[in-house]
C-alpha positions, 0 to 999 in steps of 0.5 A: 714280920720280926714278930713271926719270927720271934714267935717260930722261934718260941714254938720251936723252942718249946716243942724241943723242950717238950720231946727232950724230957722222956730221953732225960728220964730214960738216962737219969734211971739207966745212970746209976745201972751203969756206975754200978756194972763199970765198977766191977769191969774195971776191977776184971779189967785191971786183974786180967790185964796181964794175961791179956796182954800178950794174948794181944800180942799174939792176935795182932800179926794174924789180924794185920795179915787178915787185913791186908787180905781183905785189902787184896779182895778188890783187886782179885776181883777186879783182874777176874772181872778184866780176864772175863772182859777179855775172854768174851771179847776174844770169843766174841771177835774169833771167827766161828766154826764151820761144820765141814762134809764128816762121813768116816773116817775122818775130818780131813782139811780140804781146799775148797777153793785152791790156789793155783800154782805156776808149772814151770817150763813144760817140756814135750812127752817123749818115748821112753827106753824105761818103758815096761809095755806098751799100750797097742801092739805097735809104737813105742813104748812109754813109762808106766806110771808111778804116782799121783798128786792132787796138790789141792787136795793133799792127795798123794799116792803111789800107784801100784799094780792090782795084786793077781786074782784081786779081791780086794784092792790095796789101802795106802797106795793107789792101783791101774786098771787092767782090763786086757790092757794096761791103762797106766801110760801117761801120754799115750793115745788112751786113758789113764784110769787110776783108781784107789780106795775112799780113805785116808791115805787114798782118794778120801778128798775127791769123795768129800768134794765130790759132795759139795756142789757136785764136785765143781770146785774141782774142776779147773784142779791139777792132778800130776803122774808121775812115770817111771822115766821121770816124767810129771804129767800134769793134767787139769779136771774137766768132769766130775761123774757121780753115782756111776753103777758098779756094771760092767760098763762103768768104765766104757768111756774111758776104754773108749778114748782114743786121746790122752785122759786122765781117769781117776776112780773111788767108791761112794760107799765102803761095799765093793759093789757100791757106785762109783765117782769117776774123775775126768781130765786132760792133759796140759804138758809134762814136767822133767821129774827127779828120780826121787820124785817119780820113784816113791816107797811102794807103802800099799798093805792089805786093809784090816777090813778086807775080806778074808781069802777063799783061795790060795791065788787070790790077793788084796784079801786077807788071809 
């Protein structure tokens, strides 16, 4: 066994020995080049050097700031690479968007489903002194109305009268139905047919709901009018009616009613003759109102589409 290994060694010895030999020949020729070449360097070296010197002077600031930028790259993109972590963390946790209802003329944020408010104490609809007409030829007379409010929906408007010879109704306020009688007192044995445009201030919101499931988040909704006597009846939604064509019967259920009710109108579509969405509801009770409350600034205007007037006794177009 000691003989192997004495052998192994020998071998390997001899092998090392062996492959060495071209490396030395190689060194021993290049030996006396490099002698030669590093006398004359030295000597450039040597009459250079005060030139050199301060040249160093001048590089060595630029080159320790170069050093501590380089020092810095690590930590810029190790703060990129926790910024982009985050980033995608927060796109990743946030909820996504939802498409909502986009015809014009414009994205409106609708409740789909409301939360109901508590009324306070109702009180019981009385005849009012105030009142300005009355819906039959006998009875009291009662308060016409004055505003309507669909808190769920963020409709808010006043309600005015139709201008004479009316072409085309108000934007920006709502308006009653006048058809050999006024419908626009609250409390009276007969509807309350209010109707206004399908924009924004206007009855946009019961249009886009209309649209989803066929209205039925609106059904159970308060709509509030105000009268002149300040008073707020409340009234709940229990009829949504779609695609009511523009005849002269559209409004023959609601001309019909013999109790209190709630109409509410706007059109589907932009043209005048277009059909109708028809809003039905019953009344819960009535609220005392301020006078603020029940008297809000008339702010109807004639639309910028309106058509143009052909005559001198027409209104709501434009002249």
């Amino acid at each position: 066994m000691l003989r192997l290994r004495s052998l192994g060694r020998t071998v390997l010895g001899v092998t090392r020995g062996l492959l060495a030999r071209p490396f030395r020949g190689v060194a021993s020729v290049f030996r006396p080049v490099g002698a030669a070449l590093a006398a004359p360097a030295g000597a450039i070296a040597r009459r250079s050097g005060p030139i050199v010197r301060p040249l160093r002077r001048l590089i060595r600031p630029p080159k320790s700031l170069l050093r501590d930028l380089a020092g810095l790259v690590p930590a810029f993109l190790a703060g990129a690479g926790v910024f982009l972590v985050v980033a995608g963390l927060f796109n990743y946790f946030s909820p996504p968007a939802t498409a909502g209802p986009s015809p014009s003329p414009s994205n409106v944020v609708v409740s789909a489903s409301p939360v109901p408010y508590t009324l306070p104490p109702l009180v019981t609809a009385r005849p009012s002194a105030s009142g300005n007409a009355s819906p039959g030829s006998s009875g009291p007379a009662l308060a016409i109305a004055t505003r309507v409010v669909i808190p769920a929906l963020n409709i808010d408007l006043p309600i005015v009268a139709s201008p004479p010879n009316e072409q085309f109704p108000w934007c920006r306020a709502a308006e009653y139905l006048s058809l050999g009688k006024v419908y626009a007192y609250p409390g009276a044995p007969q509807a309350t047919y209010i109707y206004a445009h399908a924009r924004v201030p206007g009855f946009w919101n019961l249009l886009v709901q209309s649209k989803i499931n066929n209205g039925a988040a609106m059904i159970g909704m308060w709509a509030e009018v105000y009268t002149d006597d300040d008073e707020n009846h409340v009234y709940q939604i229990t009829q949504v009616i779609r695609h009511v064509p523009p005849t002269t019967s559209f409004a023959d259920k609601a001309l019909a009613a013999t109790t209190d009710e709630l109409w509410l109108q706007t059109s589907e579509g932009h043209p005048n003759s277009s059909l109708k969405l028809q809003i039905v509801a019953t009344p819960i009770g009535v609220l005392a109102a301020s006078q603020a409350d029940a008297h809000p600034k008339n702010t109807a205007v004639v639309c910028s589409d309106a058509p143009f007037c052909t005559g001198p006794n027409q209104g709501g177009c434009r002249r």
